[in-house]
C-alpha positions in Angstrom: 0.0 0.0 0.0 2.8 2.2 0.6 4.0 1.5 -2.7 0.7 2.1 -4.5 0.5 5.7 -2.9 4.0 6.9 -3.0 3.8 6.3 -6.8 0.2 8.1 -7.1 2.0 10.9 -5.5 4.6 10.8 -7.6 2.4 11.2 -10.6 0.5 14.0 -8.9 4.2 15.7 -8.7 4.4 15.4 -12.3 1.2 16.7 -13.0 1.8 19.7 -11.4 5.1 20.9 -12.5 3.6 20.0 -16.0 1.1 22.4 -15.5 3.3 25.0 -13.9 5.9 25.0 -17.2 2.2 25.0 -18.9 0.8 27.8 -17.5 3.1 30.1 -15.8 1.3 32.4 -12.9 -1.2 29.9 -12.6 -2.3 29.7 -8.8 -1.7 26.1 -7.2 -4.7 27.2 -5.0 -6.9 25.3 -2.8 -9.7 23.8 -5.7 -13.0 25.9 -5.8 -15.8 24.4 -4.0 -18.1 22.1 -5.8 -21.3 20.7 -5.7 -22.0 18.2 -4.0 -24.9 15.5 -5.1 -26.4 13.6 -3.1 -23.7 10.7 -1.8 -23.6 7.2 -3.3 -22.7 4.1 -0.8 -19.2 3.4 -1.1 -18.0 -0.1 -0.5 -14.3 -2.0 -1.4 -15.3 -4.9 -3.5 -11.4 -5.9 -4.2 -8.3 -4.8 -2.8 -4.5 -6.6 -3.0 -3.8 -5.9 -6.6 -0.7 -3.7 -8.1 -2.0 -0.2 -10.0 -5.1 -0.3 -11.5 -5.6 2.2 -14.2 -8.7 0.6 -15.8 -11.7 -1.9 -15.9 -14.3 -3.4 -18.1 -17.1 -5.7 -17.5 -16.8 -8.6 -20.3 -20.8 -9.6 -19.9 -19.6 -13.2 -18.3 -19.5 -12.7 -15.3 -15.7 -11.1 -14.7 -14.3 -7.4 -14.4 -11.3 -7.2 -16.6 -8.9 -4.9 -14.7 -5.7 -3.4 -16.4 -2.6 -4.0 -13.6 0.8 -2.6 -13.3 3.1 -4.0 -10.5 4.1 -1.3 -8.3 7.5 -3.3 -8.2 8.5 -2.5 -11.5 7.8 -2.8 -15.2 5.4 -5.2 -16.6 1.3 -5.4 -16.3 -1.2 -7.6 -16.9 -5.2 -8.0 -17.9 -7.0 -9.6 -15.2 -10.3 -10.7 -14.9 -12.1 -10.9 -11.5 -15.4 -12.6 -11.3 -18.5 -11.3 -9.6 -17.8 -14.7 -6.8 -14.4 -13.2 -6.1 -12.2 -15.5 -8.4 -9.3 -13.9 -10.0 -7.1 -15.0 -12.9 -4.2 -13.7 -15.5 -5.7 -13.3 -19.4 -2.7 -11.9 -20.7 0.8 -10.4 -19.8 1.1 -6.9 -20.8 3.4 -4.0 -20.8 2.0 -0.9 -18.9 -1.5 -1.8 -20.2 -4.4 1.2 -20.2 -7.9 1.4 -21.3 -10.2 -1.7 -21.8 -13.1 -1.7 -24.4 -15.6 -4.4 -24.8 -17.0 -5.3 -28.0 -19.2 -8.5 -27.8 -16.6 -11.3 -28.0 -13.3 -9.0 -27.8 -11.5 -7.2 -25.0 -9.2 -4.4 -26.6 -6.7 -2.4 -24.6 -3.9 -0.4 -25.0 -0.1 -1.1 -23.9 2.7 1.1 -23.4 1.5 3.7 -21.1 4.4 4.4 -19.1 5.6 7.2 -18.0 8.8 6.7 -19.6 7.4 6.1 -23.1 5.4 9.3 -22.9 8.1 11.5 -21.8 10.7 9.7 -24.0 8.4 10.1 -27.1 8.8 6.0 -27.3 6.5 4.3 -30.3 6.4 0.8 -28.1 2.5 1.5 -27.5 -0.1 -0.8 -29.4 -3.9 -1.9 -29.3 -4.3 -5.5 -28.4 -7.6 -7.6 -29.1 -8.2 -10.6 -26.4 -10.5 -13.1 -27.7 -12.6 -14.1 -24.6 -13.8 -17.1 -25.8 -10.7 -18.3 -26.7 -8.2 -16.1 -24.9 -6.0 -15.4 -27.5 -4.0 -12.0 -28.0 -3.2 -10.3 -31.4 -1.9 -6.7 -32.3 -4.7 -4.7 -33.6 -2.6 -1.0 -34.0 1.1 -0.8 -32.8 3.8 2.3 -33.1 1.7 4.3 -30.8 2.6 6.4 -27.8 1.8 6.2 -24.4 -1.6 5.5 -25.4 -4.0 6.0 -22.3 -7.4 6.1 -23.0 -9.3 4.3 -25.6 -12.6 4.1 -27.5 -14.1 2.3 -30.5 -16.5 4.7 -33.0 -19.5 3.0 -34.8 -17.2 2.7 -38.1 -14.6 0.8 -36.5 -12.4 3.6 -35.9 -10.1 3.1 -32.7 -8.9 6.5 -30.9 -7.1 6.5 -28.1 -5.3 9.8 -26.0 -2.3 10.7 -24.6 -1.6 12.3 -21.7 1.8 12.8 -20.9 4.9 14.0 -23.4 4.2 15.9 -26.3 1.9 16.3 -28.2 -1.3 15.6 -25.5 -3.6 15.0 -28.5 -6.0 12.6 -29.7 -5.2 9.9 -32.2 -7.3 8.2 -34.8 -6.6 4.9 -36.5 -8.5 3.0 -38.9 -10.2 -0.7 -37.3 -7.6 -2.9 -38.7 -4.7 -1.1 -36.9 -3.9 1.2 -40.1 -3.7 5.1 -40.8 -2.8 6.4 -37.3 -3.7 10.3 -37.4 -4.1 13.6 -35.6 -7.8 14.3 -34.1 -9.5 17.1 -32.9 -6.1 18.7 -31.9 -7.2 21.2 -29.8 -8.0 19.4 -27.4 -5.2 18.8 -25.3 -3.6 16.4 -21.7 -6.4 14.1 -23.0 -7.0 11.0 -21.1 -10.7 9.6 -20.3 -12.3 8.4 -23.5 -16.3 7.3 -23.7 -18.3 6.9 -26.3 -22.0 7.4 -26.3 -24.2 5.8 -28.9 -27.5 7.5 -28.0 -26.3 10.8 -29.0 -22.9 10.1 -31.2 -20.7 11.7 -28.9 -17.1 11.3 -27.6 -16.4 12.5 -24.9 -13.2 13.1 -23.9 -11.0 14.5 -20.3 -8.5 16.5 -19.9 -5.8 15.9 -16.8 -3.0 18.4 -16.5 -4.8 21.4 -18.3 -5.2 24.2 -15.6 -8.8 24.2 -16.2 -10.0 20.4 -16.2 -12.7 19.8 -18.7 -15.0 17.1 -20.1 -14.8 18.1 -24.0 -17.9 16.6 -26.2 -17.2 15.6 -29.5 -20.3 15.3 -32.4 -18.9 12.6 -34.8 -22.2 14.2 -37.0 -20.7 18.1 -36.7 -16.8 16.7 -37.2 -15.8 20.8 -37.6 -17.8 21.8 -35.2 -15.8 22.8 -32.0 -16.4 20.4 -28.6 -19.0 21.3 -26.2 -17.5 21.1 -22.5 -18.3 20.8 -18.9 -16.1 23.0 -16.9 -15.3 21.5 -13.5 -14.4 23.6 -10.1 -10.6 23.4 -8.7 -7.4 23.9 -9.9 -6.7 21.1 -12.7 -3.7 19.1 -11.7 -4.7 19.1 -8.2 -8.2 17.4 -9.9 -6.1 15.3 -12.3 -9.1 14.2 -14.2 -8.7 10.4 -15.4 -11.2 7.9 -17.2 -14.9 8.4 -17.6 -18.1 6.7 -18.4 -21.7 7.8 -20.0 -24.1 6.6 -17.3 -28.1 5.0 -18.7 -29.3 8.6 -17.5 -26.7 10.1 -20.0 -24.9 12.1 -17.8 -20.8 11.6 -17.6 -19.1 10.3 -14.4 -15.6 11.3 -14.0 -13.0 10.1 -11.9 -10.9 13.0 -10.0 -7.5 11.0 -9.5 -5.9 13.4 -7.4 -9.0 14.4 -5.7 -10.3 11.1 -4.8 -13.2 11.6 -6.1 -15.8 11.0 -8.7 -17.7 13.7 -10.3 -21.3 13.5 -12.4 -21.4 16.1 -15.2 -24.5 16.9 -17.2 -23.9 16.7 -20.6 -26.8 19.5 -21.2 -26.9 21.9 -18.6 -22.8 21.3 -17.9 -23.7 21.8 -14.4 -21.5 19.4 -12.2 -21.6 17.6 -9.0 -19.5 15.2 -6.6 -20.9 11.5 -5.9 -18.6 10.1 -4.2 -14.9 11.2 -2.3 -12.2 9.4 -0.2 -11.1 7.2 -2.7 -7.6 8.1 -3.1 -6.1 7.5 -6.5 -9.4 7.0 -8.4 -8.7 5.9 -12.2 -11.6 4.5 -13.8 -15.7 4.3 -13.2 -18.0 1.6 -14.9 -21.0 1.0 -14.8 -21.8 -2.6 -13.5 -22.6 -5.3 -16.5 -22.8 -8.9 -16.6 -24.2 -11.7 -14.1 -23.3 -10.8 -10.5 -23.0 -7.3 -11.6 -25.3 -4.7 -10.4 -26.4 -1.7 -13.7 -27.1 0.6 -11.3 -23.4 0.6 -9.5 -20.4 2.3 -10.5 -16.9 0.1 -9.9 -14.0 2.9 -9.4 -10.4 1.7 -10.0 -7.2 2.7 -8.0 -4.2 3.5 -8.3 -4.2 1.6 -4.5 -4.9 -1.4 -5.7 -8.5 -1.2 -5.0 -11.7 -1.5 -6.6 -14.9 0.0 -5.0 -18.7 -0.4 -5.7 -20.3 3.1 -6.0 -24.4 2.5 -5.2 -26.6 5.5 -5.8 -29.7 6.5 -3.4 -32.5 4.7 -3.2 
C-alpha cells in the first residue's frame, strides 16, 4: 500500500510541474468548491492488486482490470469474477484502457511514464478473444496510449496524456492510418463513447482548467462542447470516464479522490462520491453478478470500490 501511494503521488508531482511550465502564474490554490450530489454508498469490493488504471465488465460474469506491478515494469489484464475469483488473461506491458466489444476485449499497452516522456513508439492496441483467450496486435507504433474508445465505423482513438503532443489519435479498425484528431484538445486522457447521442467524450488531466470536452462525430468541424469542473486542474487530475443510462458523464478525479457527475446538457456538475484516493476508472456494472445501477471505481491503490446511488 505504501508503494501504490508513494507512486500516485509521484504522478501527482508530475502533474503539477507539467502544468506549472504550462501555464506560468497559474495559482496552485486550494480547488473551488463544488457541488455536492447527493452521496452514493461506497464499498471496497477488491483490494490486494498492483495499479489499476482501468476496468471493463466482459458480460460473463468477470471485471477485466488493467494491472501494473508497483515493483517495477510489466502489467497484466486480469479478470475478476463477480464470486471473487481472479485470474491472469494476458501479460502486458503498462496496459491502459479496456473496451468491450461483444466477443473482444481491446486495450492499450505502453502507457508508461517513460514512453510518454521519451516520445517512445512501443504502445499498441491489443484484441483478447474471450472465448478463446487469444491475444493479437490490432494497431502498434503508438505512444503512451492512455485512453481508448471504439466509434461506430470501426475507428479506434485512443489519448495521450503525458509528453508531447497531449492529442487525440485516430486509427483506422484494422490497426492502419494512425492520425491527428480534434487537436485542440489537449492532456487528453478519459475516452467514452455514447451511442444515444454520437458523442465522444473526452477528459482533460494536467490542463489548468479540467474539462469534459464533447465531441459530435455528426458536426466533425464543429468545435467540442464542454463541462467546466471547479478546482485547480492538476490538483483534480481528471482520469477515465463513463456515459451513465441517465446520460450524464461520471468522472474520476484521480488526485482528488473523487468522482464527479457532469451533465452533458446543462454542464452543471456535482461530486458523488470522495475518499477514494487514487481514483482511475468508473463503470458501470454489466454482466451476471454485476449490479447496472453501480459504479466500480479503480485505483491506483490497488482497490476497486462499488459506487451505489440512493434509493
Amino acid at each position: 500500500m505504501a508503494m501504490h501511494r508513494a507512486v500516485g503521488k509521484a504522478v501527482l508531482a508530475v502533474s503539477v510541474a507539467l502544468a506549472t511550465v504550462a501555464a506560468p502564474g497559474t495559482s496552485g490554490a486550494e480547488p473551488a468548491t463544488v457541488e455536492t450530489c447527493e452521496r452514493w454508498a461506497a464499498t471496497t469490493v477488491a483490494a490486494g492488486y498492483g495499479i489499476l488504471e482501468n476496468l471493463a465488465f466482459d458480460g460473463r460474469g468477470g471485471m477485466l482490470l488493467s494491472e501494473v506491478p508497483a515493483s517495477g515494469p510489466g502489467g497484466a489484464l486480469r479478470r475478476h469474477g463477480a464470486d471473487g475469483s481472479r485470474e491472469v488473461l494476458a501479460r502486458a506491458s503498462s496496459p491502459g484502457a479496456i473496451v468491450v466489444a461483444g466477443n473482444t476485449a481491446y486495450f492499450t499497452t505502453g502507457n508508461a511514464l517513460s514512453s510518454g516522456f521519451a516520445g517512445r513508439t512501443d504502445g499498441t492496441i491489443e484484441a483478447l478473444e474471450l472465448a478463446r483467450g487469444t491475444v493479437s496486435t490490432v494497431a502498434a507504433g503508438l505512444t503512451a496510449p492512455n485512453g481508448l474508445a471504439q466509434l461506430p465505423d470501426g475507428d479506434f482513438v485512443v489519448s495521450r496524456d503525458l509528453g508531447e503532443p497531449t492529442t487525440l489519435t485516430r486509427i483506422a479498425g484494422d490497426g492502419s492510418g494512425a492520425r491527428p484528431y480534434v487537436t485542440e484538445l489537449t492532456s487528453t486522457n478519459g475516452l467514452a463513447y455514447d451511442p444515444n447521442r454520437r458523442k465522444l467524450f473526452v477528459s482533460t488531466t494536467f490542463d489548468p482548467t479540467t474539462t469534459v470536452a464533447a465531441i459530435d462525430l455528426d458536426r466533425a468541424d464543429a468545435a467540442p462542447a464542454r463541462i467546466t469542473l471547479p478546482g485547480f486542474g492538476p490538483l483534480n487530475s481528471a482520469d477515465d470516464l463513463t456515459v451513465g443510462a441517465d446520460g450524464n458523464v461520471y468522472l474520476a478525479l484521480n488526485a482528488a479522490g473523487r468522482v464527479v457527475r457532469g451533465d452533458r446538457d446543462t454542464g452543471r456538475s456535482c461530486v458523488v462520491a470522495e475518499g477514494i484516493p487514487f481514483a482511475t476508472s468508473p463503470r458501470f456494472g454489466a454482466g451476471p453478478g454485476w449490479d447496472p445501477r453501480s459504479l466500480y471505481v479503480t485505483s491506483f491503490a490497488g482497490t476497486v470500490t462499488r459506487l451505489t446511488p440512493p434509493a
